[in-house]
DSSP file (Angstrom, degrees, kcal/mol; ACC not computed):
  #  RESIDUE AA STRUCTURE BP1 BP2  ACC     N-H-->O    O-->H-N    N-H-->O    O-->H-N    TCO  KAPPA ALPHA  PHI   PSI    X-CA   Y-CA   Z-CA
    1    1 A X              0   0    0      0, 0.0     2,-0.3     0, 0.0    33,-0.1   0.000 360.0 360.0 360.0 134.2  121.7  160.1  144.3
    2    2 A X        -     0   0    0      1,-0.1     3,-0.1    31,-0.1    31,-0.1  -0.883 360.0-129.6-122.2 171.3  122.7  162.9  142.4
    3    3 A X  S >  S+     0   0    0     -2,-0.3     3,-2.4     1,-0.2    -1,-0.1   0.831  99.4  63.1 -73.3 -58.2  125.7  163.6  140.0
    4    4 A X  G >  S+     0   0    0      1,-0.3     3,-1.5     2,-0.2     4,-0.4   0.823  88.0  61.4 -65.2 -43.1  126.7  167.0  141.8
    5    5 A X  G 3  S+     0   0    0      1,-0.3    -1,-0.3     2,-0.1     4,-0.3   0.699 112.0  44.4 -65.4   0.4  127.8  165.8  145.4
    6    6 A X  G <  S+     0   0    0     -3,-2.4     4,-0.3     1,-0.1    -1,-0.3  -0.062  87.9  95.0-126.9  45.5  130.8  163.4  143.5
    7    7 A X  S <> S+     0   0    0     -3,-1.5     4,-0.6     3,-0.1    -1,-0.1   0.393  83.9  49.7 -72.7  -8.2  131.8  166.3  141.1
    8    8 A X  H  > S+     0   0    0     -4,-0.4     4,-1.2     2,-0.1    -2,-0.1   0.973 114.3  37.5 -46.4 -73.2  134.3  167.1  143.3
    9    9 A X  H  > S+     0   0    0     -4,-0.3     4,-0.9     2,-0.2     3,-0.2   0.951 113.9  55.3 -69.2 -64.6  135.7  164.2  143.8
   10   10 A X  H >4 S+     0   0    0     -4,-0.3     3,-1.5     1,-0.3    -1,-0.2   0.832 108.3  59.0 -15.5 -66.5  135.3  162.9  139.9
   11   11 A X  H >< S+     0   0    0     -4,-0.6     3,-2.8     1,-0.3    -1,-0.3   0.965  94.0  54.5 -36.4 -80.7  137.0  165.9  139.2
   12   12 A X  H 3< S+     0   0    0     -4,-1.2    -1,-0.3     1,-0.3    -2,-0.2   0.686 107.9  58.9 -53.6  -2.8  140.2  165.4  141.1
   13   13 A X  T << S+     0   0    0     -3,-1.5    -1,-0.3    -4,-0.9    54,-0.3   0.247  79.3 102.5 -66.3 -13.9  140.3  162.5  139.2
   14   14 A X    <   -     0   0    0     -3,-2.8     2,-0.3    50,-0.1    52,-0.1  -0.223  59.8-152.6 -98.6 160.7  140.3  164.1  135.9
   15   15 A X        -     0   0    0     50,-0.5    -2,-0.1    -2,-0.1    -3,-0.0  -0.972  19.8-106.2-147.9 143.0  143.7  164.1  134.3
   16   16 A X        +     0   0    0     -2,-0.3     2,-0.3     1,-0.0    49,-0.1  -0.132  42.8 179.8 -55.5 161.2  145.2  166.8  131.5
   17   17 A X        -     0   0    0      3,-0.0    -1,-0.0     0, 0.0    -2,-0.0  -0.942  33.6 -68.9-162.0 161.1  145.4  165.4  127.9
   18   18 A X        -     0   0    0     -2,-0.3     0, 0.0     1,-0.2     0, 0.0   0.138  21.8-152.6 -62.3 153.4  146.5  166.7  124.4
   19   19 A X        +     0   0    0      2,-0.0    -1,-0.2    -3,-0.0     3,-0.1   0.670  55.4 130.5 -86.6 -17.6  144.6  169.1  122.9
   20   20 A X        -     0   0    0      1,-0.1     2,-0.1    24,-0.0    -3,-0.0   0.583  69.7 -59.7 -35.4 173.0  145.9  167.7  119.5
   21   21 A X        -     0   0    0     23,-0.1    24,-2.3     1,-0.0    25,-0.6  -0.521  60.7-170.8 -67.1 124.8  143.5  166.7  116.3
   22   22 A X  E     -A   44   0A   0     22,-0.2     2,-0.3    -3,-0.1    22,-0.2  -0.993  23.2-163.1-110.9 128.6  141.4  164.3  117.2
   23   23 A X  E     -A   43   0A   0     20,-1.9    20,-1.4    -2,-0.3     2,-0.4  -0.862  23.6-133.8-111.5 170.8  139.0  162.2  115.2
   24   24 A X        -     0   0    0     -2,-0.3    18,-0.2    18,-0.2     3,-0.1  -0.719  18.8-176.4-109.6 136.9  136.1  160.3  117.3
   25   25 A X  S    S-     0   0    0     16,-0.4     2,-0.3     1,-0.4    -1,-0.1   0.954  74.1 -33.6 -71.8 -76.5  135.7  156.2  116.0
   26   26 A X        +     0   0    0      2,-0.0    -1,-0.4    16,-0.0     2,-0.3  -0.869  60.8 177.5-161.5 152.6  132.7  156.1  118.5
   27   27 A X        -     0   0    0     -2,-0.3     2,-0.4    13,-0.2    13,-0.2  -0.919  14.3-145.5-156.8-170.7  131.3  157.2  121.5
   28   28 A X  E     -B   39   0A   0     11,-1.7    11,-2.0    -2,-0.3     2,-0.4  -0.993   9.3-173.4-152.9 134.8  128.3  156.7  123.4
   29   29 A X  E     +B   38   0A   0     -2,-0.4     9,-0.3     9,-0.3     2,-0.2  -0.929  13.7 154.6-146.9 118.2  126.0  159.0  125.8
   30   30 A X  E     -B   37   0A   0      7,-2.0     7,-2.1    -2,-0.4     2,-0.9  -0.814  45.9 -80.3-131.1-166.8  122.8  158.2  128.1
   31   31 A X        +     0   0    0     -2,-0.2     2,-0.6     5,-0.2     5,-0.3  -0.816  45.7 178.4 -92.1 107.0  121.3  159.6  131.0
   32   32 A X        -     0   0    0     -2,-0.9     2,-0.4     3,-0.3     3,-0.2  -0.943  50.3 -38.8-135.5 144.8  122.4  158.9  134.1
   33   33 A X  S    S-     0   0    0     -2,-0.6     2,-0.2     1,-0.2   -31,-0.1  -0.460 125.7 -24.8  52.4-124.1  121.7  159.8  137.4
   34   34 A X  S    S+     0   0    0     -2,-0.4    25,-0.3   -33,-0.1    -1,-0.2  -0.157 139.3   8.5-108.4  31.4  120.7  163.7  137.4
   35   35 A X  S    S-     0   0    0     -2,-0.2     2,-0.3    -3,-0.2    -3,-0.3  -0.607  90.1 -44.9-170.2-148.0  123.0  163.7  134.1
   36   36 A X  E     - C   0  57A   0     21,-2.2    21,-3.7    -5,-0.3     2,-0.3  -0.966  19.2-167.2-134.1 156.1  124.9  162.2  131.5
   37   37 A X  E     +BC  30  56A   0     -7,-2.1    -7,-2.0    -2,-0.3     2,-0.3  -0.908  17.2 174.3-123.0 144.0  127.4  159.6  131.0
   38   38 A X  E     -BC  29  55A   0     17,-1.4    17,-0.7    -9,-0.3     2,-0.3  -0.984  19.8-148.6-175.6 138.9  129.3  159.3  127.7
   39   39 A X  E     -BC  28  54A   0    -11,-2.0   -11,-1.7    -2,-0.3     2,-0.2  -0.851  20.0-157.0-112.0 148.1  132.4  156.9  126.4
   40   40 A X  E     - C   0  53A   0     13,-2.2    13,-0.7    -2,-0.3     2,-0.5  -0.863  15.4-171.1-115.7 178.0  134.6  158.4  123.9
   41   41 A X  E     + C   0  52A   0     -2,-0.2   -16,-0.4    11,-0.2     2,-0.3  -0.959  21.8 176.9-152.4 133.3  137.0  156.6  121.2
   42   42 A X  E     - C   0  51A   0      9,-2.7     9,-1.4    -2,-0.5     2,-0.5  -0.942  22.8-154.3-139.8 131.9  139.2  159.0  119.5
   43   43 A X  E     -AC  23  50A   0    -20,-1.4   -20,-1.9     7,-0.3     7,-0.2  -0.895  24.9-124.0 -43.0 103.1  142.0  158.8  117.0
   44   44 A X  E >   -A   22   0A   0      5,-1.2     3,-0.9    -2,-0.5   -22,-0.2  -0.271  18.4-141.7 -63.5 141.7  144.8  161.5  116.8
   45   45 A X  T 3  S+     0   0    0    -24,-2.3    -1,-0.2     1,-0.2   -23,-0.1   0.765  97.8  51.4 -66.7 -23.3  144.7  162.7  113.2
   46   46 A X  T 3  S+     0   0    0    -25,-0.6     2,-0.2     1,-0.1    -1,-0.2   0.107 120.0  13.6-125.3  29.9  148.7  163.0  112.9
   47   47 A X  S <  S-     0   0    0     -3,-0.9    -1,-0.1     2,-0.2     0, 0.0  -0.969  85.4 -87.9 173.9-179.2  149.5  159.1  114.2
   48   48 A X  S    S+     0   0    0     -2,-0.2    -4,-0.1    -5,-0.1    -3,-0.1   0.656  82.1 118.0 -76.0  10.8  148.3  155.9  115.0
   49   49 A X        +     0   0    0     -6,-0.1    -5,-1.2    23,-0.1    23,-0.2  -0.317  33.4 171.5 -74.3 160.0  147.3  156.8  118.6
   50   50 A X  E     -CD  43  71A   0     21,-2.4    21,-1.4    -7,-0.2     2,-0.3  -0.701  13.7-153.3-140.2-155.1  144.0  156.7  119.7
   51   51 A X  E     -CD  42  70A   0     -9,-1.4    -9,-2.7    19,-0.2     2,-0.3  -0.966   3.5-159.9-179.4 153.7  142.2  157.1  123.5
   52   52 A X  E     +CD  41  69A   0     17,-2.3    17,-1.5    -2,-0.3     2,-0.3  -0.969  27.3 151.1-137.7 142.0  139.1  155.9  125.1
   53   53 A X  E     -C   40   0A   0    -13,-0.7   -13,-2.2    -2,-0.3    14,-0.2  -0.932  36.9-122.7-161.7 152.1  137.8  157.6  128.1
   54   54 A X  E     -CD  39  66A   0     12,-2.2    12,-1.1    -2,-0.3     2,-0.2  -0.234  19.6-169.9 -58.4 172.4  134.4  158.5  130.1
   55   55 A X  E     -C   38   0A   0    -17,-0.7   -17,-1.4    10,-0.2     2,-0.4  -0.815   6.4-157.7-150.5 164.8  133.2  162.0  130.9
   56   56 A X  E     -CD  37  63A   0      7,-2.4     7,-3.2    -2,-0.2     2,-0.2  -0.946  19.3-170.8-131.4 148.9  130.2  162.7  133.4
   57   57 A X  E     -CD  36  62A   0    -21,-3.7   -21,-2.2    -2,-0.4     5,-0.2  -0.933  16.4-157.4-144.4 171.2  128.6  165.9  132.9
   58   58 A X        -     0   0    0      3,-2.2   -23,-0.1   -23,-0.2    -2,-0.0  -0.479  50.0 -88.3-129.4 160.9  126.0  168.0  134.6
   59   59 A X  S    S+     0   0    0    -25,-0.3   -24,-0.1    -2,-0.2     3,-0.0   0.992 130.0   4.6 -46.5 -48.1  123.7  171.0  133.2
   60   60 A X  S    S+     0   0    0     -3,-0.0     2,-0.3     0, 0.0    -1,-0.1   0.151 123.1  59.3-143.6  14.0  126.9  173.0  134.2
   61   61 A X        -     0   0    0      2,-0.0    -3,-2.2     0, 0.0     2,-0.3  -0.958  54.0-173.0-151.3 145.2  129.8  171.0  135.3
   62   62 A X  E     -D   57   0A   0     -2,-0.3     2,-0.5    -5,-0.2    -5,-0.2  -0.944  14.1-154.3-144.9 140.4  131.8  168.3  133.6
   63   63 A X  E     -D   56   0A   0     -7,-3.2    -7,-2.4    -2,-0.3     2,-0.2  -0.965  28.7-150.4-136.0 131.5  134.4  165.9  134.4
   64   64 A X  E     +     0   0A   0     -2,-0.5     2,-0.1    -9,-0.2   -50,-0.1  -0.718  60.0   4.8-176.5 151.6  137.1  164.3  131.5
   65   65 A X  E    S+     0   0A   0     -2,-0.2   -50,-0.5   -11,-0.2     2,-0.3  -0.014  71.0 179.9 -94.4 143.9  138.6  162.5  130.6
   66   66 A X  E    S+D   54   0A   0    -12,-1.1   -12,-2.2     1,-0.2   -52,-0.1  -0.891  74.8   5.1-127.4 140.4  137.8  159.7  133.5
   67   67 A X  E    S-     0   0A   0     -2,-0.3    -1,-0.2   -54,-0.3     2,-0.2   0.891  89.6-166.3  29.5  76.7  139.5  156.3  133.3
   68   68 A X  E     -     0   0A   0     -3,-0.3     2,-0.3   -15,-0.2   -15,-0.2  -0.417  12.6-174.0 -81.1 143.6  141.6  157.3  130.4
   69   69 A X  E     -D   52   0A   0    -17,-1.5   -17,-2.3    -2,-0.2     2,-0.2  -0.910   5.1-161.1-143.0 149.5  143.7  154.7  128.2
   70   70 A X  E     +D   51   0A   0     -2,-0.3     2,-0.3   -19,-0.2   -19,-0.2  -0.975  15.4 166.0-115.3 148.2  146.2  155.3  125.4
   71   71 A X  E     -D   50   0A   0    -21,-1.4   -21,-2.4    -2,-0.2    -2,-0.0  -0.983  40.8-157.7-160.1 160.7  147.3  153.0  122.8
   72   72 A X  S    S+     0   0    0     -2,-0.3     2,-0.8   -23,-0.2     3,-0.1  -0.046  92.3  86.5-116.7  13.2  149.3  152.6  119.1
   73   73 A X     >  -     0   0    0      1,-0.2     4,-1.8   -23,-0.0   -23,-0.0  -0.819  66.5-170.8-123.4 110.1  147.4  149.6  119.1
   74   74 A X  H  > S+     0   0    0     -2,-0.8     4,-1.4     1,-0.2     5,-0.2   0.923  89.5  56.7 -83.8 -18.6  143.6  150.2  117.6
   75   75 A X  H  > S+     0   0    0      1,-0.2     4,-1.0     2,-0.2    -1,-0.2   0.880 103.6  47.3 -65.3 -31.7  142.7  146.7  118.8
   76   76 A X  H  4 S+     0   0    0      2,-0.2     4,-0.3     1,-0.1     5,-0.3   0.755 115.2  46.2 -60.9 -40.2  143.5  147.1  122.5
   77   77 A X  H >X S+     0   0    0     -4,-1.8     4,-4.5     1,-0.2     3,-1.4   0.940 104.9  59.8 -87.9 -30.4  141.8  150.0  122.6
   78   78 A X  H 3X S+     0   0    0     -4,-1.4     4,-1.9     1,-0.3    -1,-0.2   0.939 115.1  41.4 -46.1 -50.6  138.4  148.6  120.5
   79   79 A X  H 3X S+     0   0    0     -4,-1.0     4,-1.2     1,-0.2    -1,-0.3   0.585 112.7  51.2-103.8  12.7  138.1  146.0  123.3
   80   80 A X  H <> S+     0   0    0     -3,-1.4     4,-1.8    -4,-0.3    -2,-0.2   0.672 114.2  47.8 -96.3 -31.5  139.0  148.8  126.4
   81   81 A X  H  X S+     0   0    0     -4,-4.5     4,-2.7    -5,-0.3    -2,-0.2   0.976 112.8  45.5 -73.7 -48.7  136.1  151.0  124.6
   82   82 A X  H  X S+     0   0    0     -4,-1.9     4,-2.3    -5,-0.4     5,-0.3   0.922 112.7  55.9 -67.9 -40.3  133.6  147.7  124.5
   83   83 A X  H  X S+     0   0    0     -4,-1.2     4,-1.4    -5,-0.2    -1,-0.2   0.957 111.6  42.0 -34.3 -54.8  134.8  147.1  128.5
   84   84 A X  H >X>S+     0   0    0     -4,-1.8     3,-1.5     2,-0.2     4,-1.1   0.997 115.0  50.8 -63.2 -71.7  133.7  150.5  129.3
   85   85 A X  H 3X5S+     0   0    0     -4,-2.7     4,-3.2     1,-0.3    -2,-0.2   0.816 111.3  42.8 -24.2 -80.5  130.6  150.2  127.4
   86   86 A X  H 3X5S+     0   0    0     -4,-2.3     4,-1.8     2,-0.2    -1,-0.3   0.852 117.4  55.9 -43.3 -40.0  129.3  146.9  128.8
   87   87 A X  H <X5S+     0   0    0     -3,-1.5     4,-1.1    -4,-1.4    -2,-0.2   0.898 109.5  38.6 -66.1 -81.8  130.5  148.4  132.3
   88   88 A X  H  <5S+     0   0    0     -4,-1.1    -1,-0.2     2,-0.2    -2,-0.2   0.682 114.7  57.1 -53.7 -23.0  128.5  151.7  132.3
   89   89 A X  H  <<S+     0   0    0     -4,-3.2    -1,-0.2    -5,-0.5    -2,-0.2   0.903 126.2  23.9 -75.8 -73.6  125.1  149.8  130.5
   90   90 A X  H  < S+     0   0    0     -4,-1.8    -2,-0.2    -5,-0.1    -3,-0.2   0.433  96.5  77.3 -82.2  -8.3  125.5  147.8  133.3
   91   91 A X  S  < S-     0   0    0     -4,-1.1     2,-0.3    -5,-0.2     5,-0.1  -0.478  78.6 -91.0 -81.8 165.0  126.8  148.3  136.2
   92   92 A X     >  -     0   0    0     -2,-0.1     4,-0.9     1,-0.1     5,-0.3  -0.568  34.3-118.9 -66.4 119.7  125.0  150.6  139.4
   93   93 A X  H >> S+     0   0    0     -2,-0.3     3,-1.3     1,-0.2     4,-1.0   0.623 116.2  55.8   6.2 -78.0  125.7  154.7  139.7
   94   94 A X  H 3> S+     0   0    0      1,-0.3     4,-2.8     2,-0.2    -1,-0.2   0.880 108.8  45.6 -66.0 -49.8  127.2  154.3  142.9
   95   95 A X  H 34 S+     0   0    0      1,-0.2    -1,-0.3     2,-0.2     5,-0.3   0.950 108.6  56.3 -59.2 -34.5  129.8  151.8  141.4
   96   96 A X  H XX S+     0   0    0     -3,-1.3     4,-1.5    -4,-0.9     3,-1.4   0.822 107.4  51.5 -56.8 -32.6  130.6  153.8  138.5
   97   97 A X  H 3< S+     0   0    0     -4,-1.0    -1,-0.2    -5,-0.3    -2,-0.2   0.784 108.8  44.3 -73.3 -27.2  131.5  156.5  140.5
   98   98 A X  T 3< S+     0   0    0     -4,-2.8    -1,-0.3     2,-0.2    -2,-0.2   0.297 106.4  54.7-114.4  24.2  133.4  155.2  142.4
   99   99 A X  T <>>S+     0   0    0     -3,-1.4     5,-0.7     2,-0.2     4,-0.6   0.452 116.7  52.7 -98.9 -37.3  135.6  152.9  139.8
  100  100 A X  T  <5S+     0   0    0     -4,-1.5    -2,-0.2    -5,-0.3   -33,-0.1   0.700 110.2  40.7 -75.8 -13.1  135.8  156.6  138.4
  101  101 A X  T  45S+     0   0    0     -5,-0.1    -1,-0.2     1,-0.1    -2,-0.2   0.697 116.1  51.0-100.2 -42.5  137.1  158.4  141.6
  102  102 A X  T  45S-     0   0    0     -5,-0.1    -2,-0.2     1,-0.1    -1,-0.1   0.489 103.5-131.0 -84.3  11.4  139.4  155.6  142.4
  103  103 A X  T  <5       0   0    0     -4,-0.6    -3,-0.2     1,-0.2    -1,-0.1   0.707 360.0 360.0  49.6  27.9  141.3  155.4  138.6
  104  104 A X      <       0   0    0     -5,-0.7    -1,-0.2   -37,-0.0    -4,-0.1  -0.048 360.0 360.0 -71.6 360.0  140.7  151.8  138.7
């Protein structure tokens, strides 16, 4: 299985979000499939919001933010980032991908 036949789809999945100042709490990156996988945790610099999202990327194509949350709440989002986390160490490609096409 490779990354590039569900960039398509991944993609239409993808949803705009503010460009604003961000700064990153944590994230996370490994290899997966003919690519990478990566969680991010961000804080906006000019309020309490913060955001947790995937990306997959490619040599040359990337799609995020994937299964995006926002929150005023840095605890909610702490255990939404450690969800993701636990998911994508463990769960199978095929499943990710398709939790990730389907906004679920």
């Amino acid at each position: 299985m490779v990354i590039g036949g569900f960039m398509k789809d991944l993609k239409k999945s993808v949803i705009s979000i503010s460009k604003d100042d961000k700064e990153i709490v944590d994230s996370y990156q490994s290899y997966f499939l003919d690519g990478y996988i990566g969680l991010v945790f961000n804080k906006y610099t000019d309020s309490d919001k913060y955001e947790v999202y995937i990306y997959i990327k490619t040599s040359n194509e990337i799609a995020s933010p994937l299964l995006y949350k926002t929150s005023n709440d840095i605890n909610v989002m702490k255990e939404y980032y450690t969800e993701l986390l636990n998911y994508i160490q463990k769960e199978e490609p095929d499943i990710i991908m398709n939790r990730c096409i389907s906004k679920d």
